[in-house]
N, CA, C and O atoms as a Maestro MAE file, in Angstrom:
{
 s_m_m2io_version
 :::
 2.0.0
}

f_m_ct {
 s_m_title
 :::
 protein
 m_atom[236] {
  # First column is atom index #
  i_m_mmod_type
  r_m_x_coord
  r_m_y_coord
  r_m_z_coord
  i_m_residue_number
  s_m_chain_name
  s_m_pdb_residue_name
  s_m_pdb_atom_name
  i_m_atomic_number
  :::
  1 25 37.402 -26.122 -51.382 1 A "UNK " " N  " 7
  2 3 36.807 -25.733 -52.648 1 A "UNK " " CA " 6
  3 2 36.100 -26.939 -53.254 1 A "UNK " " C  " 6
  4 15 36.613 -28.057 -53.198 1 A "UNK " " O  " 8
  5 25 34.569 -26.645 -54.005 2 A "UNK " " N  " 7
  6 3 34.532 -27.822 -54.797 2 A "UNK " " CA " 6
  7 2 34.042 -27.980 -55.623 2 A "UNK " " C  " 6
  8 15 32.936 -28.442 -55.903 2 A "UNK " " O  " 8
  9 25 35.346 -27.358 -56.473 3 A "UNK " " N  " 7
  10 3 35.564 -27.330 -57.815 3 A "UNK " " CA " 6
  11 2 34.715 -27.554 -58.816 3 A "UNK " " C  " 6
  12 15 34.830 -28.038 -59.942 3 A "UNK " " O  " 8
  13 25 33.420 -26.896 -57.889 4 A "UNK " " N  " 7
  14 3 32.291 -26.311 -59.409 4 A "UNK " " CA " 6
  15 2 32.122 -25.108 -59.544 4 A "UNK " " C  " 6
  16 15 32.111 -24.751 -58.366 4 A "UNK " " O  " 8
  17 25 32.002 -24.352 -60.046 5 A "UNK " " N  " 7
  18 3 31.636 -23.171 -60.566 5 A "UNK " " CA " 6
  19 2 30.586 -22.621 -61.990 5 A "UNK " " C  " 6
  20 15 30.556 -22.816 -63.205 5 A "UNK " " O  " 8
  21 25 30.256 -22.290 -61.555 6 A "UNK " " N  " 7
  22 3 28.845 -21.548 -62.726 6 A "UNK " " CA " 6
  23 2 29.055 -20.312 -63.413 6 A "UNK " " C  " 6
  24 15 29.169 -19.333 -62.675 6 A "UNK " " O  " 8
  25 25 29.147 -20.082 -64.858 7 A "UNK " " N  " 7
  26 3 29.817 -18.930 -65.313 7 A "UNK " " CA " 6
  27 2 28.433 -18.112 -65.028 7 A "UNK " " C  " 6
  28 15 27.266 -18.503 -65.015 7 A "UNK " " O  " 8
  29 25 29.084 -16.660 -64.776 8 A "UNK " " N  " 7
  30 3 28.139 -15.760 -64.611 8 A "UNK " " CA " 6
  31 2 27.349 -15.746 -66.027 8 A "UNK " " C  " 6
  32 15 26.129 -15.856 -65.914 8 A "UNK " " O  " 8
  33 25 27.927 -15.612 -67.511 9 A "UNK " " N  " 7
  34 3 27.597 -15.163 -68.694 9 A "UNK " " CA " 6
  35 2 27.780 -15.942 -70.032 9 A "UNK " " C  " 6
  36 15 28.824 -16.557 -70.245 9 A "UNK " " O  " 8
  37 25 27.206 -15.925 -70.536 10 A "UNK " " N  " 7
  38 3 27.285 -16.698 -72.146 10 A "UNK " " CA " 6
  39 2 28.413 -16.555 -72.863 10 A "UNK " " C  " 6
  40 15 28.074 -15.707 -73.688 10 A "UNK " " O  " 8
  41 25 29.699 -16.871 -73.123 11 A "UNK " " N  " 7
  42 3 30.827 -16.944 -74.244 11 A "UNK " " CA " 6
  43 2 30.392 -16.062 -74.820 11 A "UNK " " C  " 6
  44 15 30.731 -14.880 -74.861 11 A "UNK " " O  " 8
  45 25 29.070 -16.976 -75.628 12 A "UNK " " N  " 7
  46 3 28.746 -16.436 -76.982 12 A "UNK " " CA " 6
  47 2 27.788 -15.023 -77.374 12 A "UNK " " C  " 6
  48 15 27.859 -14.278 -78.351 12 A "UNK " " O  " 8
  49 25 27.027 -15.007 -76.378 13 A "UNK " " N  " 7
  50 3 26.051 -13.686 -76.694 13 A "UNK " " CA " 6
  51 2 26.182 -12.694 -75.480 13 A "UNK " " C  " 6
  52 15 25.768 -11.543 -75.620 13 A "UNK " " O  " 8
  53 25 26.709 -13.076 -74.365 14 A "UNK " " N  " 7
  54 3 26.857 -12.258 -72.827 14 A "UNK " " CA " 6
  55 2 25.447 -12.668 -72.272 14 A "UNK " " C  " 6
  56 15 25.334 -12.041 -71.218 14 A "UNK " " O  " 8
  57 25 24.533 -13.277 -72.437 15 A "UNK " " N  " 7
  58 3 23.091 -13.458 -71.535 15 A "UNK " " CA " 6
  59 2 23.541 -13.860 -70.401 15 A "UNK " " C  " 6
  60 15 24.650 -14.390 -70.328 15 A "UNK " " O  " 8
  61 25 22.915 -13.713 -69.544 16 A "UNK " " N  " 7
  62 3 22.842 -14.268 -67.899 16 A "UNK " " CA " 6
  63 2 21.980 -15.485 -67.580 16 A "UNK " " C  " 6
  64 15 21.927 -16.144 -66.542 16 A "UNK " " O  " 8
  65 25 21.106 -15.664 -69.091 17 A "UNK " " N  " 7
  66 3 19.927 -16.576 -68.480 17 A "UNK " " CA " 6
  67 2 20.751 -18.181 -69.082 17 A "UNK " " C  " 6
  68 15 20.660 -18.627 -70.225 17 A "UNK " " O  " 8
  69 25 21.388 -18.691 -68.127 18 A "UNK " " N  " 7
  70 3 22.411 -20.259 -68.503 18 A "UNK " " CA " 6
  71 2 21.496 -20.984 -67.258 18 A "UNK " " C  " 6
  72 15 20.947 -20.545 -66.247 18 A "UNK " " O  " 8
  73 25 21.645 -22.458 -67.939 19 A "UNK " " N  " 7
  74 3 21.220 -23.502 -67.175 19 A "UNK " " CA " 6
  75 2 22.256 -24.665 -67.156 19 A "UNK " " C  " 6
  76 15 23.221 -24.830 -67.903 19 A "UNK " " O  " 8
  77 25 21.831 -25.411 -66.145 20 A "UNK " " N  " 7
  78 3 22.965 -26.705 -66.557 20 A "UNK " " CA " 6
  79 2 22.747 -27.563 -67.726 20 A "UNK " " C  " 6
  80 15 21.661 -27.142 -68.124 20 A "UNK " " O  " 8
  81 25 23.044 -28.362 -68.409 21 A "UNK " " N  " 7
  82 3 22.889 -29.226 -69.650 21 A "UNK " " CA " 6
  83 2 23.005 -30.608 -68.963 21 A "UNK " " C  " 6
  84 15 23.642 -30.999 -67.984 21 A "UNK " " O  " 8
  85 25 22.104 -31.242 -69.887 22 A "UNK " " N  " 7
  86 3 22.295 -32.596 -69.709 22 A "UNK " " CA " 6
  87 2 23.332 -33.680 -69.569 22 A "UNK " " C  " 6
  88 15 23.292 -34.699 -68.879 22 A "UNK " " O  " 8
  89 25 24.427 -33.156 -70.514 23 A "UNK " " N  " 7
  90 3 25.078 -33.513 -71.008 23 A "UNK " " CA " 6
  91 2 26.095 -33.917 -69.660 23 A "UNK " " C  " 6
  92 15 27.066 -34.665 -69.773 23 A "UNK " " O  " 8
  93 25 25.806 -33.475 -68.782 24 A "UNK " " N  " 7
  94 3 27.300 -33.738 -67.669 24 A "UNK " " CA " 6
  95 2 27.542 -32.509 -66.781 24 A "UNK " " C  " 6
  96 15 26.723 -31.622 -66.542 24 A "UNK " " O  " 8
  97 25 29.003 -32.619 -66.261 25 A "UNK " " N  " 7
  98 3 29.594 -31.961 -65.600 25 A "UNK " " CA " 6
  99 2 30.073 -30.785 -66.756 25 A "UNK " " C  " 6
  100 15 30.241 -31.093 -67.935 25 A "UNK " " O  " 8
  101 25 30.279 -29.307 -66.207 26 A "UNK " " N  " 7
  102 3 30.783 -28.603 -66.502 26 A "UNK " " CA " 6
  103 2 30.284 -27.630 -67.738 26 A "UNK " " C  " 6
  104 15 30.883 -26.662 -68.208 26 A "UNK " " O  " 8
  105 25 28.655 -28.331 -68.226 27 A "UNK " " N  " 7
  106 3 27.935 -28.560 -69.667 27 A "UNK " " CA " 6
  107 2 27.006 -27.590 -68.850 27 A "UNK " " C  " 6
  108 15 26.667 -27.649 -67.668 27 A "UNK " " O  " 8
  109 25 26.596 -26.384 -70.148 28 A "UNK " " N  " 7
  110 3 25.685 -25.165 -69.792 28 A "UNK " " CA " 6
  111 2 25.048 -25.057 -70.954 28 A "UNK " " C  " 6
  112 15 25.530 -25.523 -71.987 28 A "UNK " " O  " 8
  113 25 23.974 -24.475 -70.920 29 A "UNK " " N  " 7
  114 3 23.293 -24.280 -71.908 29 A "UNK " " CA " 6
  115 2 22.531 -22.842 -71.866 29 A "UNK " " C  " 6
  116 15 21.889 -22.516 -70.868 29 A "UNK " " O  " 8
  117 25 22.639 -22.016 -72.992 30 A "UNK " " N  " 7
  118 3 21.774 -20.536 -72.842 30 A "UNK " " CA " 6
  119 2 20.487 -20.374 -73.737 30 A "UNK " " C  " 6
  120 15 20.343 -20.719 -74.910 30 A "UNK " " O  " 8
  121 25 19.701 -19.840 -72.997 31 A "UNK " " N  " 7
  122 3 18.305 -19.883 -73.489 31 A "UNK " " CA " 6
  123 2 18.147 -18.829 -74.327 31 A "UNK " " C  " 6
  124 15 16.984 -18.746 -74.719 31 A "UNK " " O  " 8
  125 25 18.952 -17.899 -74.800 32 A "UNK " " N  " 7
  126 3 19.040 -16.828 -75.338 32 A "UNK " " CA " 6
  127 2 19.420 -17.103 -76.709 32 A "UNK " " C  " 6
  128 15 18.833 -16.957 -77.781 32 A "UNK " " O  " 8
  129 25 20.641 -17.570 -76.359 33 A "UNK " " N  " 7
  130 3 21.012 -17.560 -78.078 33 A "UNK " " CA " 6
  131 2 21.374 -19.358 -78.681 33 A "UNK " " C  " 6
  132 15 22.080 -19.817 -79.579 33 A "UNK " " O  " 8
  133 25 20.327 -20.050 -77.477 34 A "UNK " " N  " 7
  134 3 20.150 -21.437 -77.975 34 A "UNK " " CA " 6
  135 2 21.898 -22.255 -78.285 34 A "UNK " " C  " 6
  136 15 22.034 -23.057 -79.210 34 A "UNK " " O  " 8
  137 25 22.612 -22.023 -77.722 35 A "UNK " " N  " 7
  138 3 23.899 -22.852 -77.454 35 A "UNK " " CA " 6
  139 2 23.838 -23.355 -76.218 35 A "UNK " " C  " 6
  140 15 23.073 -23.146 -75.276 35 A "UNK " " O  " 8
  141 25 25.118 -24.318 -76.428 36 A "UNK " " N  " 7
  142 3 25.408 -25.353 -75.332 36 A "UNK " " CA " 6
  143 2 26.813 -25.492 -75.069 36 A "UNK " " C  " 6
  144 15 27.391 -25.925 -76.066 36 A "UNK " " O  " 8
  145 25 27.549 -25.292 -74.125 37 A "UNK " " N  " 7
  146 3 28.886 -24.916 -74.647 37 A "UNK " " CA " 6
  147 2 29.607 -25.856 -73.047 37 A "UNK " " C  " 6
  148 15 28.751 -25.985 -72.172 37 A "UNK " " O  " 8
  149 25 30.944 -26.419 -72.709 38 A "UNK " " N  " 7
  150 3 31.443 -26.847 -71.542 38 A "UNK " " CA " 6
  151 2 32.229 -26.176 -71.155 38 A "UNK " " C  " 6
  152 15 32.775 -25.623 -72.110 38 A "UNK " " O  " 8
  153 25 32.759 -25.792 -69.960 39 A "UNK " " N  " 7
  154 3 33.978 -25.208 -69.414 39 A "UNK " " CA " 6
  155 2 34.630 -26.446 -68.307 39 A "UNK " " C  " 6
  156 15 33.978 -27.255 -67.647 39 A "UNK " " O  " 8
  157 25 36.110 -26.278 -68.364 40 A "UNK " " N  " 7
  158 3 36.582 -26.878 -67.856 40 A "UNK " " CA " 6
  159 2 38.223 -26.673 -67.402 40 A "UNK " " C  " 6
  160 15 39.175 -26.768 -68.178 40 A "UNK " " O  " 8
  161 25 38.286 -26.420 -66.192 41 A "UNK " " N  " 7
  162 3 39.913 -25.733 -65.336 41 A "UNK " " CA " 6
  163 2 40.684 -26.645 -65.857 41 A "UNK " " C  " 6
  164 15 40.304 -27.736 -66.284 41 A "UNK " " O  " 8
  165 25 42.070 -26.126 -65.837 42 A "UNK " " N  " 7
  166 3 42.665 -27.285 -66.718 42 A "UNK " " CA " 6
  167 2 43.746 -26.834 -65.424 42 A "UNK " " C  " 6
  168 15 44.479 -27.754 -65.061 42 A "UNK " " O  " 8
  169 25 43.885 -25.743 -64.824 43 A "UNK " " N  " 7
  170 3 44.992 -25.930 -63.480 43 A "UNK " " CA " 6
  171 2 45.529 -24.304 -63.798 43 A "UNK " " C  " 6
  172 15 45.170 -23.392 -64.542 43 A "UNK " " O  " 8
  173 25 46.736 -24.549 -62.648 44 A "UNK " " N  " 7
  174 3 47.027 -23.107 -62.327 44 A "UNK " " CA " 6
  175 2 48.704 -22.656 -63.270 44 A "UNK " " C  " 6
  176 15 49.617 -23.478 -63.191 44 A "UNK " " O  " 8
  177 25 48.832 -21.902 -63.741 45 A "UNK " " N  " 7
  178 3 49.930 -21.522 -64.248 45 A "UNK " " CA " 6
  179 2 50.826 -20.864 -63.398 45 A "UNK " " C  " 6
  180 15 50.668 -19.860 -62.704 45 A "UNK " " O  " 8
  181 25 52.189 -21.895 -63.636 46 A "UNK " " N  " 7
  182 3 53.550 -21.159 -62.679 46 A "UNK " " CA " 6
  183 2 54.307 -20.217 -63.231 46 A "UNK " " C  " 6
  184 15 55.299 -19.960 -62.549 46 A "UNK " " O  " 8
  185 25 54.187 -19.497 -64.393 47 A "UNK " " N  " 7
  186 3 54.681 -18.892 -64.922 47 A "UNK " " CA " 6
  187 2 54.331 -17.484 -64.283 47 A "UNK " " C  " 6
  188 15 55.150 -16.567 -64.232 47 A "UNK " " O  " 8
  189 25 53.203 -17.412 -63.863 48 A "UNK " " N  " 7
  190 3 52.525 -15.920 -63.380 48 A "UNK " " CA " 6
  191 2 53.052 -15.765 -61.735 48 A "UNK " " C  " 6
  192 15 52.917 -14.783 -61.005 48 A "UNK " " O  " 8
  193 25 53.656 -17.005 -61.444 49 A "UNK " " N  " 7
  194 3 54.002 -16.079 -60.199 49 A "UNK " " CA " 6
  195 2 55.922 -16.043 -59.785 49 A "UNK " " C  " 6
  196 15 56.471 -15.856 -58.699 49 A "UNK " " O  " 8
  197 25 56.410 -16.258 -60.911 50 A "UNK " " N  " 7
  198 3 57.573 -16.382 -61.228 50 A "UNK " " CA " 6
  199 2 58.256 -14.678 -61.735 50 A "UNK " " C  " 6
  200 15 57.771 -14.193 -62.757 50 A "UNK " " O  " 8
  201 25 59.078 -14.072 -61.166 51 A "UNK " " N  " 7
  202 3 59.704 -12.489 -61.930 51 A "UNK " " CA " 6
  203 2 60.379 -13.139 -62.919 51 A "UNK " " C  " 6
  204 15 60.833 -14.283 -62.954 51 A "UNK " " O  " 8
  205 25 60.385 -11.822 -64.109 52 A "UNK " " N  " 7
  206 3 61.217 -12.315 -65.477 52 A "UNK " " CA " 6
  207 2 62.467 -11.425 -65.345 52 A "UNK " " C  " 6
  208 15 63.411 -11.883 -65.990 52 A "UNK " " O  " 8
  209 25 62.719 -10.358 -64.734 53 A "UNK " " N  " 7
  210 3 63.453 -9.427 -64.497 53 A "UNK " " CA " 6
  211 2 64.976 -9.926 -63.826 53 A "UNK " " C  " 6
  212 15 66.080 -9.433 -64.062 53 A "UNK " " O  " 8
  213 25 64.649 -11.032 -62.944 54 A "UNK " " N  " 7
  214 3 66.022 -11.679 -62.455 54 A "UNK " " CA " 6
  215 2 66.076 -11.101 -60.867 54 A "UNK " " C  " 6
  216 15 66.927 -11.567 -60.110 54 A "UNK " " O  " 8
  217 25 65.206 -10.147 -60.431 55 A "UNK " " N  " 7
  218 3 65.198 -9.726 -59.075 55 A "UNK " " CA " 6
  219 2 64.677 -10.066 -58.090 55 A "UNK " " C  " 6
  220 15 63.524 -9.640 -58.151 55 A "UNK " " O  " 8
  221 25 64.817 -10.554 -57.250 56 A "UNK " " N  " 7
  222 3 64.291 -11.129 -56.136 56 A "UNK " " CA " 6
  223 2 64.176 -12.470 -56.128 56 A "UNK " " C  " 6
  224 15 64.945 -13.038 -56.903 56 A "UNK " " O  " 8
  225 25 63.380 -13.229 -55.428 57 A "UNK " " N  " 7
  226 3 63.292 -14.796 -55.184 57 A "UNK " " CA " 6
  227 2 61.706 -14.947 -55.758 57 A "UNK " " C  " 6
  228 15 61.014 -15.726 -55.102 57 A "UNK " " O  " 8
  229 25 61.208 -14.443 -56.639 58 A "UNK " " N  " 7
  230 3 60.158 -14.756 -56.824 58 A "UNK " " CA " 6
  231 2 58.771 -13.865 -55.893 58 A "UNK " " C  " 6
  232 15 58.874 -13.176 -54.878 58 A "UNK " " O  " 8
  233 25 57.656 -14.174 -56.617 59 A "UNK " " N  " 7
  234 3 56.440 -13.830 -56.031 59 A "UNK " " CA " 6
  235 2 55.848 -14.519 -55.539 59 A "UNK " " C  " 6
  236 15 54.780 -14.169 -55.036 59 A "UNK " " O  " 8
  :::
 }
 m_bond[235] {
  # First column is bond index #
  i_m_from
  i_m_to
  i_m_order
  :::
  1 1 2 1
  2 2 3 1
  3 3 4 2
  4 3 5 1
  5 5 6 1
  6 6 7 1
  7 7 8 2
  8 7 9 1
  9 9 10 1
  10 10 11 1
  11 11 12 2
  12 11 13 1
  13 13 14 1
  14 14 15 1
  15 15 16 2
  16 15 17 1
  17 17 18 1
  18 18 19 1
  19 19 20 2
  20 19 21 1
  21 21 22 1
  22 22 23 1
  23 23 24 2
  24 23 25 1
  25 25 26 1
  26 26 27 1
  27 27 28 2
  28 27 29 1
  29 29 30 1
  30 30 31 1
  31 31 32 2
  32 31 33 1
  33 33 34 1
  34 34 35 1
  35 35 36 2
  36 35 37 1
  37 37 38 1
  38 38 39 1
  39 39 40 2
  40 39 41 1
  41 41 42 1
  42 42 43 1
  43 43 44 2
  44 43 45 1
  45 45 46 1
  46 46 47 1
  47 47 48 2
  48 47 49 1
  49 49 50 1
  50 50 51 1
  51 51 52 2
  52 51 53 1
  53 53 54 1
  54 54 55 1
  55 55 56 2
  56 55 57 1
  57 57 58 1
  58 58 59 1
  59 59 60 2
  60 59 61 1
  61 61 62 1
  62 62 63 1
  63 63 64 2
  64 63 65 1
  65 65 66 1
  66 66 67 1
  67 67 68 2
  68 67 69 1
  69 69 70 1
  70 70 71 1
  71 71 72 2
  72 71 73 1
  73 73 74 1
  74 74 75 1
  75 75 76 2
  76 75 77 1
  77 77 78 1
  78 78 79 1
  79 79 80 2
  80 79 81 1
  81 81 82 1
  82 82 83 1
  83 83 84 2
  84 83 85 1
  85 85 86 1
  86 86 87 1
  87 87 88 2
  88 87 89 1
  89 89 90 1
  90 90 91 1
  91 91 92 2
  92 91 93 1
  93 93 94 1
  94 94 95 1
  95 95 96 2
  96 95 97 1
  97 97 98 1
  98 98 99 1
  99 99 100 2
  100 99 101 1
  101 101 102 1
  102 102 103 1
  103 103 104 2
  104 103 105 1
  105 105 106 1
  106 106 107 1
  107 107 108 2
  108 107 109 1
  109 109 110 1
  110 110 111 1
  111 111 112 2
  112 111 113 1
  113 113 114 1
  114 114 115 1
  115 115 116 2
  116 115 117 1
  117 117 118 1
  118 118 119 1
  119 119 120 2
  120 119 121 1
  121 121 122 1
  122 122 123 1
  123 123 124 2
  124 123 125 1
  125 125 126 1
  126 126 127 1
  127 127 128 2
  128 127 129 1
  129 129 130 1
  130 130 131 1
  131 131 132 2
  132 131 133 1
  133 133 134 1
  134 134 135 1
  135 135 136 2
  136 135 137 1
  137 137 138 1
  138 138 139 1
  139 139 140 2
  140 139 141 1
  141 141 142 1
  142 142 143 1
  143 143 144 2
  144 143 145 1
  145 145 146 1
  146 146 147 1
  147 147 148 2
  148 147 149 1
  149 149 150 1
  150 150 151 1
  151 151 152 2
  152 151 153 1
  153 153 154 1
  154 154 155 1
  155 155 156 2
  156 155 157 1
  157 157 158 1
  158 158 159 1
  159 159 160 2
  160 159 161 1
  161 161 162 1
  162 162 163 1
  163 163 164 2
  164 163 165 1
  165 165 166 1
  166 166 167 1
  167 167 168 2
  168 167 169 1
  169 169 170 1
  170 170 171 1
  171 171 172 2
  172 171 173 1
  173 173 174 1
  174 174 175 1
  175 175 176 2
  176 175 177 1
  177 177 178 1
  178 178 179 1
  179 179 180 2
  180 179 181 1
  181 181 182 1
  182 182 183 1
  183 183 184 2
  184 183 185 1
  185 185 186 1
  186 186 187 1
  187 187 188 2
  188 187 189 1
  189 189 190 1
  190 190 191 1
  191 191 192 2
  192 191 193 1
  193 193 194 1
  194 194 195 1
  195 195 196 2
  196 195 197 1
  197 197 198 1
  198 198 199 1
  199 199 200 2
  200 199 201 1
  201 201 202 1
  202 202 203 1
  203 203 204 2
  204 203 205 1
  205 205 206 1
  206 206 207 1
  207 207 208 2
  208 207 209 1
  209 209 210 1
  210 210 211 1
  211 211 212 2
  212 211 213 1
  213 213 214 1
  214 214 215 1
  215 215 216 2
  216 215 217 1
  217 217 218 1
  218 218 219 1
  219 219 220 2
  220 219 221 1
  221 221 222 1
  222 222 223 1
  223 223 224 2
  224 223 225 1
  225 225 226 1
  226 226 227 1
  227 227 228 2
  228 227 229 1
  229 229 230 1
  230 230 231 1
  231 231 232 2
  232 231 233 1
  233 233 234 1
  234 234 235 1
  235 235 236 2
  :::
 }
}
């Protein structure tokens, strides 16, 4: 994997039309509704593959 990814859609308005930003890594910008916004993975949560029920050994 390497660990870039491009959001399909705008946060803020849903447009499709995003570019990269100057600004760096992870930095998008939409031509639509004129924002600039970053995303960034922060990691995977162990809680979601853990049962709360007490049955089994896990998922």
């Amino acid at each position: 994997m390497s660990g870039r990814a491009a959001p399909f859609y705008c946060p803020y308005c849903g447009d499709e039309d995003l570019r990269p930003h100057e600004t760096g890594h992870g930095a998008w910008e939409c031509a639509s509704c004129n924002r600039a916004f970053q995303l960034k993975f922060l990691g995977l949560l162990t809680r979601g593959l853990q049962r709360n029920d007490g049955k089994g050994d896990g998922i």
